[in-house]
C-alpha positions in Angstrom: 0.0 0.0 0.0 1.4 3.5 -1.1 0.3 7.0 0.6 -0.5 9.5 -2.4 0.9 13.0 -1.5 1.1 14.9 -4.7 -1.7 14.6 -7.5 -1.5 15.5 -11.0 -4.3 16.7 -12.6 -4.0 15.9 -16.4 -7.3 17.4 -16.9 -9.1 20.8 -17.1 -12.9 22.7 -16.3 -15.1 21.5 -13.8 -13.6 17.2 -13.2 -10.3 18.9 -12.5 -11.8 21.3 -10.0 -14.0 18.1 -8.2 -10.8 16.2 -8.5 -9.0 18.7 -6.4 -11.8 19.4 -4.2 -11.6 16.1 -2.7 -7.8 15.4 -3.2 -7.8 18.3 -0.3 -10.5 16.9 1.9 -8.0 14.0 2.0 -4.7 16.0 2.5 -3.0 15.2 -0.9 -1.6 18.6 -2.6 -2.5 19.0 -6.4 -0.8 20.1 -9.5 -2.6 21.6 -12.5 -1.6 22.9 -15.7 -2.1 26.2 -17.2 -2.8 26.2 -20.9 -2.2 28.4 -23.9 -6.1 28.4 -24.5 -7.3 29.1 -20.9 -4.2 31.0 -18.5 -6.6 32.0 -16.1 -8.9 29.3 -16.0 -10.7 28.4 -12.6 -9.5 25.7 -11.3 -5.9 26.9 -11.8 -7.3 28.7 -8.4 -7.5 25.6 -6.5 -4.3 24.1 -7.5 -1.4 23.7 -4.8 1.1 24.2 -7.8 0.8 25.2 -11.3 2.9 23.9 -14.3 2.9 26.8 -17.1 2.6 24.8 -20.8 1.2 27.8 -22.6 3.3 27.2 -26.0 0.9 27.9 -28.5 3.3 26.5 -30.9 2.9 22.5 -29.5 1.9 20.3 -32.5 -0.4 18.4 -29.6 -2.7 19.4 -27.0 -1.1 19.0 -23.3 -3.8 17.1 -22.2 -3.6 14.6 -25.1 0.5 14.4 -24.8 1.0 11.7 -23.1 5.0 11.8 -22.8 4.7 15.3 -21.7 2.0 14.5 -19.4 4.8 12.4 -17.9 7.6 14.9 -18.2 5.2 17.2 -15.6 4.3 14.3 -13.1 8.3 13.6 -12.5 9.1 17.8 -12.7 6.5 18.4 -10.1 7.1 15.1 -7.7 3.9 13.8 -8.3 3.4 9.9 -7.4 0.3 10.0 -8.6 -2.3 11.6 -11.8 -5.7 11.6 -12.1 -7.1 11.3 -16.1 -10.8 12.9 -15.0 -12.6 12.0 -18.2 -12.1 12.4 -21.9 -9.1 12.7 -23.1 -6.5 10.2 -21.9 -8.8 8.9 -19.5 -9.5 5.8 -21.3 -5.9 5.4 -23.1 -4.4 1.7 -22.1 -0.6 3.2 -23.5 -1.4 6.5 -21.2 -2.0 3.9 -18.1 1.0 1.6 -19.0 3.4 4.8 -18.7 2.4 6.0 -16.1 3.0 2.4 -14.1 6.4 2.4 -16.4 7.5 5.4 -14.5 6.3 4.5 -11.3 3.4 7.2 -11.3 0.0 6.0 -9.7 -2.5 5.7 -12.1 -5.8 7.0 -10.5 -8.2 4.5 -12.3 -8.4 0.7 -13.4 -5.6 -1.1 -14.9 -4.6 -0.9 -18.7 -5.4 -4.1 -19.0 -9.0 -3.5 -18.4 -8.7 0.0 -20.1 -7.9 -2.1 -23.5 -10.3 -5.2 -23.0 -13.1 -2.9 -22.6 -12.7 0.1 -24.1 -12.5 -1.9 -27.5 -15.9 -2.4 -27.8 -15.2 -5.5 -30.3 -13.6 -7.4 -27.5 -15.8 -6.4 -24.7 -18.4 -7.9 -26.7 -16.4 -11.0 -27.1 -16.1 -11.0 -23.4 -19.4 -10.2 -22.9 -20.8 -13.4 -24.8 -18.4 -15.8 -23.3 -20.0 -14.8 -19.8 -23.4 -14.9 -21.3 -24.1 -10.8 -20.6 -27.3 -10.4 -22.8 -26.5 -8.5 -25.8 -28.1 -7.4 -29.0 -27.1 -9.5 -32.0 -23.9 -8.3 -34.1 -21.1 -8.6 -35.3 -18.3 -11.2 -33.5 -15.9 -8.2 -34.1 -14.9 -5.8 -36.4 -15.5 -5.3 -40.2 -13.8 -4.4 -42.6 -15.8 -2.8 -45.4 -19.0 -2.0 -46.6 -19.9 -5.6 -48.3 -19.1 -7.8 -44.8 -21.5 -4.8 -43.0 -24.2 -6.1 -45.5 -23.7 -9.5 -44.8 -24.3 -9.0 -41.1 -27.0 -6.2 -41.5 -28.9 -8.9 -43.6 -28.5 -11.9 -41.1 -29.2 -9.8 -38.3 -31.8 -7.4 -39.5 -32.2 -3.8 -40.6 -32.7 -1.4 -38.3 -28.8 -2.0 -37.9 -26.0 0.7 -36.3 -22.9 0.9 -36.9 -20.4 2.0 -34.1 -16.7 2.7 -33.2 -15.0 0.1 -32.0 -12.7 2.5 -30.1 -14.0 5.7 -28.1 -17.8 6.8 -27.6 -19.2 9.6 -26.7 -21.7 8.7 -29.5 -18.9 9.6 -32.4 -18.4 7.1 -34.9 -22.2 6.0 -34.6 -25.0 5.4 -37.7 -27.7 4.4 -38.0 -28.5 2.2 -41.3 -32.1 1.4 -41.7 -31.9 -0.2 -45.5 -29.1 -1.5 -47.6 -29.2 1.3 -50.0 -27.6 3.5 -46.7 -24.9 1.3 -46.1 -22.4 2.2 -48.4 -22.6 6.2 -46.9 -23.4 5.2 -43.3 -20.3 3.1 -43.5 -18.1 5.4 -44.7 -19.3 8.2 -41.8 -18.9 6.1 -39.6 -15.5 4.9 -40.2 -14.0 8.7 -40.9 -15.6 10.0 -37.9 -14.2 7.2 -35.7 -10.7 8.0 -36.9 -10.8 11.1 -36.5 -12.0 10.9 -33.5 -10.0 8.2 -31.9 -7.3 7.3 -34.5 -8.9 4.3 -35.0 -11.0 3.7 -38.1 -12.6 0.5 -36.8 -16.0 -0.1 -36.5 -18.2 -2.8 -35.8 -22.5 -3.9 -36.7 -25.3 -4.5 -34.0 -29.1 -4.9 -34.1 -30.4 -1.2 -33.7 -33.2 -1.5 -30.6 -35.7 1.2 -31.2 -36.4 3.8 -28.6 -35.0 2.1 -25.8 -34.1 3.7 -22.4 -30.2 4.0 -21.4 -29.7 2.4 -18.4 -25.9 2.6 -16.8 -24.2 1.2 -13.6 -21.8 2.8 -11.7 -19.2 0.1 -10.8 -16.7 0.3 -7.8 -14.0 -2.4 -7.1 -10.4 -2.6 -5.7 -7.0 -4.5 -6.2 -8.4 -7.2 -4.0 -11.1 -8.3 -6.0 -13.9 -7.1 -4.3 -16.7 -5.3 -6.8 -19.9 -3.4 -6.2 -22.1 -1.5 -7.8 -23.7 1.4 -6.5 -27.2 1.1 -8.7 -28.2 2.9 -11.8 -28.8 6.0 -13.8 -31.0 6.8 -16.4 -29.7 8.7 -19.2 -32.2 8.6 -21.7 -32.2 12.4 -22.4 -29.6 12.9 -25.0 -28.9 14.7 -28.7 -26.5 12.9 -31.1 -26.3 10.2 -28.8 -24.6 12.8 -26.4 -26.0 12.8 -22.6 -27.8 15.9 -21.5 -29.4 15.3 -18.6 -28.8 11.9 -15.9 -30.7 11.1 -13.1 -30.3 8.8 -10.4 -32.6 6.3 -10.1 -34.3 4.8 -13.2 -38.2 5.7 -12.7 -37.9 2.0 -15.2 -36.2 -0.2 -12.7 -38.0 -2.0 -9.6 -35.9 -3.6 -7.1 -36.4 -7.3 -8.9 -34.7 -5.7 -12.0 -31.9 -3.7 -10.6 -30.8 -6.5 -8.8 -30.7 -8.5 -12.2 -28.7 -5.9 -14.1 -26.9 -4.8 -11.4 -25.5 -8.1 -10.6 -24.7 -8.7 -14.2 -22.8 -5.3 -14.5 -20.6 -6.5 -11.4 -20.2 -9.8 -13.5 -18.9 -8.1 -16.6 -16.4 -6.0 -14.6 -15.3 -8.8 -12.3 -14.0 -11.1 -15.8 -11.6 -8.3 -16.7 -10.4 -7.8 -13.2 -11.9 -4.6 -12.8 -10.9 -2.3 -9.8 -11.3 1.4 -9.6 -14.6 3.8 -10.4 -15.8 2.3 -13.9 -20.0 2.3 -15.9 -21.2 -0.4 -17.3 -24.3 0.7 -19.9 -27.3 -0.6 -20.7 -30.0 -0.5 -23.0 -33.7 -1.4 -22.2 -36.1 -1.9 -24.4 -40.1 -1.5 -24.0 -40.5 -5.1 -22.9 -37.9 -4.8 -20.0 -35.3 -6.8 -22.3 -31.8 -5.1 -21.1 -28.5 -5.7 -23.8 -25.0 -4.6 -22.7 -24.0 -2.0 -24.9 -20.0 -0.7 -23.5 -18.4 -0.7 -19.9 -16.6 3.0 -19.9 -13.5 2.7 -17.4 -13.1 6.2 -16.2 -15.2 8.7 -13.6 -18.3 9.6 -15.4 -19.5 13.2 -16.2 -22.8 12.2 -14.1 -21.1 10.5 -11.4 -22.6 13.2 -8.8 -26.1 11.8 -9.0 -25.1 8.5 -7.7 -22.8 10.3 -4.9 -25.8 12.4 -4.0 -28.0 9.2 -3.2 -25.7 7.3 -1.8 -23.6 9.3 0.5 -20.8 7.8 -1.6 -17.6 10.3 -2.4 -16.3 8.1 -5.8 -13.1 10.2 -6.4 -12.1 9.3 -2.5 -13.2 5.4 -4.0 -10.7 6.0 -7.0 -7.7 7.4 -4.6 -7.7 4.7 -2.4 -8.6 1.7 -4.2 -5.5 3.6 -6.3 -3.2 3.3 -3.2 -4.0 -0.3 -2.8 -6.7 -0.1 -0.1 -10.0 -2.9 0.1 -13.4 -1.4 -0.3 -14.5 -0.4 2.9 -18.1 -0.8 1.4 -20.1 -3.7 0.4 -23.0 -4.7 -1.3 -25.6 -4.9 1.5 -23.9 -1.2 2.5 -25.3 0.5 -0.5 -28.6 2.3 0.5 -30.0 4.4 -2.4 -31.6 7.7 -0.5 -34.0 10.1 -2.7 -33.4 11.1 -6.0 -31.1 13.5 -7.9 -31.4 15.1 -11.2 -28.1 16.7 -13.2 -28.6 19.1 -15.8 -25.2 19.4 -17.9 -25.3 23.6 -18.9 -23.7 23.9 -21.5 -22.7 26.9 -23.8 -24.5 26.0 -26.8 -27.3 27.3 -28.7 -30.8 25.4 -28.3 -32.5 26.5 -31.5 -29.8 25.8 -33.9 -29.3 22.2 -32.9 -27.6 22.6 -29.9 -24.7 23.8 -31.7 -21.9 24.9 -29.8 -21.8 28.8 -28.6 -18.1 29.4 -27.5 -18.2 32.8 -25.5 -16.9 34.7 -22.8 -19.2 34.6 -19.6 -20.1 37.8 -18.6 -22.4 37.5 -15.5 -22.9 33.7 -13.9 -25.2 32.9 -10.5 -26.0 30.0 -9.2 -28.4 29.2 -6.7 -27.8 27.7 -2.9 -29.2 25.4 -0.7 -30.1 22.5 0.9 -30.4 19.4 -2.1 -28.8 21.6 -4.5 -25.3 21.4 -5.9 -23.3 22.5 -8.7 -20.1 21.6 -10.0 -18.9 24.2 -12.5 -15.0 25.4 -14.0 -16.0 28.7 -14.9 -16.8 32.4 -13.1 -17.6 35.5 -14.4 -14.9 36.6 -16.9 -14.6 33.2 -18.0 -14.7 32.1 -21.8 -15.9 29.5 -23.2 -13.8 28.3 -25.8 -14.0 26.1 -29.0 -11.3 24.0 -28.9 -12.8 22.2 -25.3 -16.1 20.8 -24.2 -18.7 23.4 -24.1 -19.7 22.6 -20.7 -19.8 25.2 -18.2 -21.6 23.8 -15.2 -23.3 20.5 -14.2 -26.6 21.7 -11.2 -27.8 18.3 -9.4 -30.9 19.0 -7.5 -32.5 16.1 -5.0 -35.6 15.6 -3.8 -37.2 12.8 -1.5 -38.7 11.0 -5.0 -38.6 11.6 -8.1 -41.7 14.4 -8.4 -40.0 16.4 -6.0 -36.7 16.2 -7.8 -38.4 17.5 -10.7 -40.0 20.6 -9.2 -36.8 21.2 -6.8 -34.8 21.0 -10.1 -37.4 23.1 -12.1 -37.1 26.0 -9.0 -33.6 25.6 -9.2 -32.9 26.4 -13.1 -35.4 29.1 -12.8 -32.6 30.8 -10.3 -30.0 30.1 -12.9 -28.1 33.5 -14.5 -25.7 33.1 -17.1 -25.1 35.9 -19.6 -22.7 36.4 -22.4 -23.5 33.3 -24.4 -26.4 30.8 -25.0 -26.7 27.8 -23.2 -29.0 24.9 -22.5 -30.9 26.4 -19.9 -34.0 26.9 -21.8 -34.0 23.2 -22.8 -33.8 22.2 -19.2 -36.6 24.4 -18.0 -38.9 23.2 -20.8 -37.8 19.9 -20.0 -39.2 20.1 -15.9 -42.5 21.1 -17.6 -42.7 18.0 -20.6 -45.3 15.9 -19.2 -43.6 12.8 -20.6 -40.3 13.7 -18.9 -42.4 14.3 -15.8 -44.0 10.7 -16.5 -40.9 9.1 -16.8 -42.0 7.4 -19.7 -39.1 8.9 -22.0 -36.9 7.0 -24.5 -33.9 8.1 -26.2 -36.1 9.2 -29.1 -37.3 11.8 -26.6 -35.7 14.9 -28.4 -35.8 13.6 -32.2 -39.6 12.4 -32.0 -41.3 13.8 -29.0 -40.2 17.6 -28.7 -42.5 20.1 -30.0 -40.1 22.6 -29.3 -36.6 22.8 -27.3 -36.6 25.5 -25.2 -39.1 27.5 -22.6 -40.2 31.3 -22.5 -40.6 32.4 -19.2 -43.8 33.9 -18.3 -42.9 37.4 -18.5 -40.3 36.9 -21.4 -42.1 38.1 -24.6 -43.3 41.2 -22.4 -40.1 42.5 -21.1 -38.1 42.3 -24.9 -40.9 44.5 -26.2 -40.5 46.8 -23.1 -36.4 46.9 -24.2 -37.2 46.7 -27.7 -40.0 50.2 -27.1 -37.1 51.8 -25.3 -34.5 51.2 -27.7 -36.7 52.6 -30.5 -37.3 56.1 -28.2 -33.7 56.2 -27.6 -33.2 56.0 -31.5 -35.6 58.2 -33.2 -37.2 60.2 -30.8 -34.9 62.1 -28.0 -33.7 64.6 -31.0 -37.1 65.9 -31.2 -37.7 68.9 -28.2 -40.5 68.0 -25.7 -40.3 64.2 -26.6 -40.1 61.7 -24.4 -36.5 60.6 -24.3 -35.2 57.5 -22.8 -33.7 58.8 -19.9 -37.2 60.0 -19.0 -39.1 56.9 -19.8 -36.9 55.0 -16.9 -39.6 55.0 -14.7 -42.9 54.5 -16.9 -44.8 51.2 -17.2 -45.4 49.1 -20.2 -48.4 50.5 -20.4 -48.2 53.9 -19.5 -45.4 54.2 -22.1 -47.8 52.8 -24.4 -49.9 56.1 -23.8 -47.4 58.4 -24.2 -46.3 57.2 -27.6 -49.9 57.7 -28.8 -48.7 61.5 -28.7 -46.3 60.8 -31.7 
């Protein structure tokens, strides 16, 4: 067993702030490194040490250079780095050097990293321990012709995934063979691009199922838990937006089943550390194993927030070689929690990105209410990172109250100086069929009638601004007008009656 005294933090925004929030609670200093494309980032602010890397003219990102990731770990004395997510979290290479130079990789082993973040051999592994899955292929293919061979002995709808990465990049959806020969091709760029790996591999495409994942806890000793499900149905382009912890799906009889099988999966690649194993569920209660993700999660705080469970202090000592102090008939699930990811893009245009410098940010406080952001006021959001800029997780005592805490809560949300997906999220606590439960993953493509909420007084106040503006424009050169400095103080309706004077 080793004592972790110095952290690295090869990571950035809001996981790199939570990393170092709990990193202090425990006593363990923290390193963090200053970028070209955000020097005075937040959680710079609540490093112990900072290592400068601002050279705008690196050919690779820090956080995606693995031997220079190294190079800081041994400058700064660090025996130990956190990957957060994305990234390098999920690199088996990354992992490997880090144990190569003695450095205390904060997650599972690369073994495990490879075995199942190829999604062609978890598959393989999941068969051989007969983890229900939908039908596919036994690995990966190699061009358009074997994907029709498979799409016709399996069955259109078909899709088409990575087999490195996710994220939901690399991922079509082929509904007849005439599509294949595009889909294919997408498919295959996108994952390259995205991972460096052009593989990709062909499953039966389950229509509108729910997305059920497992959060996974296990240590060096081989002792694994899981601490029950989320439900992560809500999601554009196969992206998450919104998690919640519990399932309103799941009864006890079928968390049990799943759950146990999650632990299964993990336990046949030796798993220890924080890890999700994902699910999806289909209308008749059929589950299928769909990836195992061996990092921290962006969602992880709805499952710490009903559980009492701190998974970062999990991750640092399992990582030091400690047993799980917690077992299976520990794990009490208390409540519910909703997380809304805020992120700076723009609702009406697809939720397109919306890079931008935050001018004015407030959140609000209280008891059930947290939020786990990177930025402040003066921060920018910038294109070349995640467009996240804070994740609010609300609780209630079920799930109705979650839902009207969380709607209170976004109503008390202030961000200005770019869009973000705030209005989505306050429609969303008003959807009767997210308020049901009764959502798929086809909630946004096929049941939104529109993505974003006016507030009651919305429409009223821009044609207040919009009345003002015009005075101020083309009517204080006139003597005896109203300007606007005088209209300050009028009503809406009052200054209705004055204009009639013009």
């Amino acid at each position: 067993m080793k004592k972790i005294k110095r952290i690295l933090i090869a990571n950035r925004g809001e996981i790199a702030v939570r990393i170092m929030k709990t990193a202090h609670a425990m006593g363990i200093k923290c390193v963090a490194v200053r970028t070209a494309a955000e020097p005075n980032a937040l959680y710079l602010s609540s490093a112990d040490l900072i290592y400068d890397e601002t050279d705008e003219t690196a050919e690779i990102p820090v956080f995606l250079d693995i031997a220079k990731l190294i190079t800081i770990a041994l400058e700064t004395q660090c025996d130990a780095l956190h990957p957060g997510y994305g990234f390098l979290a999920e690199n088996a290479y990354f992992a490997d050097q880090c144990r190569d130079n003695k450095i205390i990789f904060i997650g599972p082993s690369p073994d495990s990293i490879y075995k199942m973040g190829n999604k062609t051999v978890a598959r393989q592994i999941a068969l051989k321990h007969r983890i229900p899955m939908a039908m596919g292929s036994p690995g990966s293919i190699a061009d358009e012709d074997e994907a029709l061979k498979h799409a016709a002995r399996i069955g259109y709808p078909v899709i088409i995934k990575a087999a490195s990465g996710g994220g939901g990049r690399g991922m079509r959806i082929v509904r007849q063979a005439s599509e294949m020969e595009k889909m294919f091709t997408l498919a295959s760029r996108e994952a390259e691009k995205a991972f460096n790996d052009p593989s990709v591999f062909i499953e039966k495409y389950i229509e509108n199922p729910k997305h059920i994942e497992f959060q996974i806890l296990g240590d060096m000793h081989g002792n694994i838990i899981h601490l029950g499900e989320r439900e992560c149905s809500i999601q554009r382009k196969h992206q998450k937006l919104l998690e919640e912890a519990p399932s309103p799906a799941l009864d006890d009889e079928l968390r049990e089943q799943m759950g146990s099988l999650a632990v299964k999966i993990a336990g046949a690649v030796g798993y220890y550390s924080a890890g999700t194993v994902e699910f999806l569920l289909d209308s008749d209660r059929n589950f299928y194993f769909m990836e195992m993700n061996t990092r921290i999660q962006v969602e992880h705080p709805v499952t710490e927030m009903i559980t009492g469970i701190d998974l970062i202090e999990q991750q640092i000592r399992v990582a030091m070689g400690e047993e799980l102090s917690i077992r299976q008939e520990d794990v009490k699930l208390k409540g519910w929690a909703i997380e809304c990811r805020i992120n700076a893009e723009d609702v009406q245009a697809g939720f397109a990105p919306a890079p931008g410098r935050i001018e004015k940010i407030s959140f609000p406080e209280g008891p059930g209410i947290r939020v786990d952001t990177g930025v402040s006021a003066g921060s920018s959001i910038v294109a070349s990172y995640d467009s996240m800029i804070a994740k609010l997780i609300v609780t209630g005592s079920d799930r109705r109250q979650a839902v009207t805490n969380t709607k209170l809560a976004l109503d008390k949300v202030w961000i200005k100086g770019t869009k973000t997906t705030l209005p989505f999220f306050r429609m969303l606590m008003r959807n009767h069929l997210f308020q049901s439960g009764s959502f798929t993953t086809a909630f946004i493509e096929q049941d939104l009638e529109r993505y974003y909420c006016n507030s009651e007084y919305e429409e009223m106040i821009a044609a207040w601004l919009a009345t003002k503006l015009f005075i101020e424009e083309n009517l204080t050169e006139k003597k005896n007008n109203l300007s606007f400095d005088q209209g300050k103080g009028l009503t809406p309706w009052l200054l209705r009656k004055r204009l009639t004077q013009f």
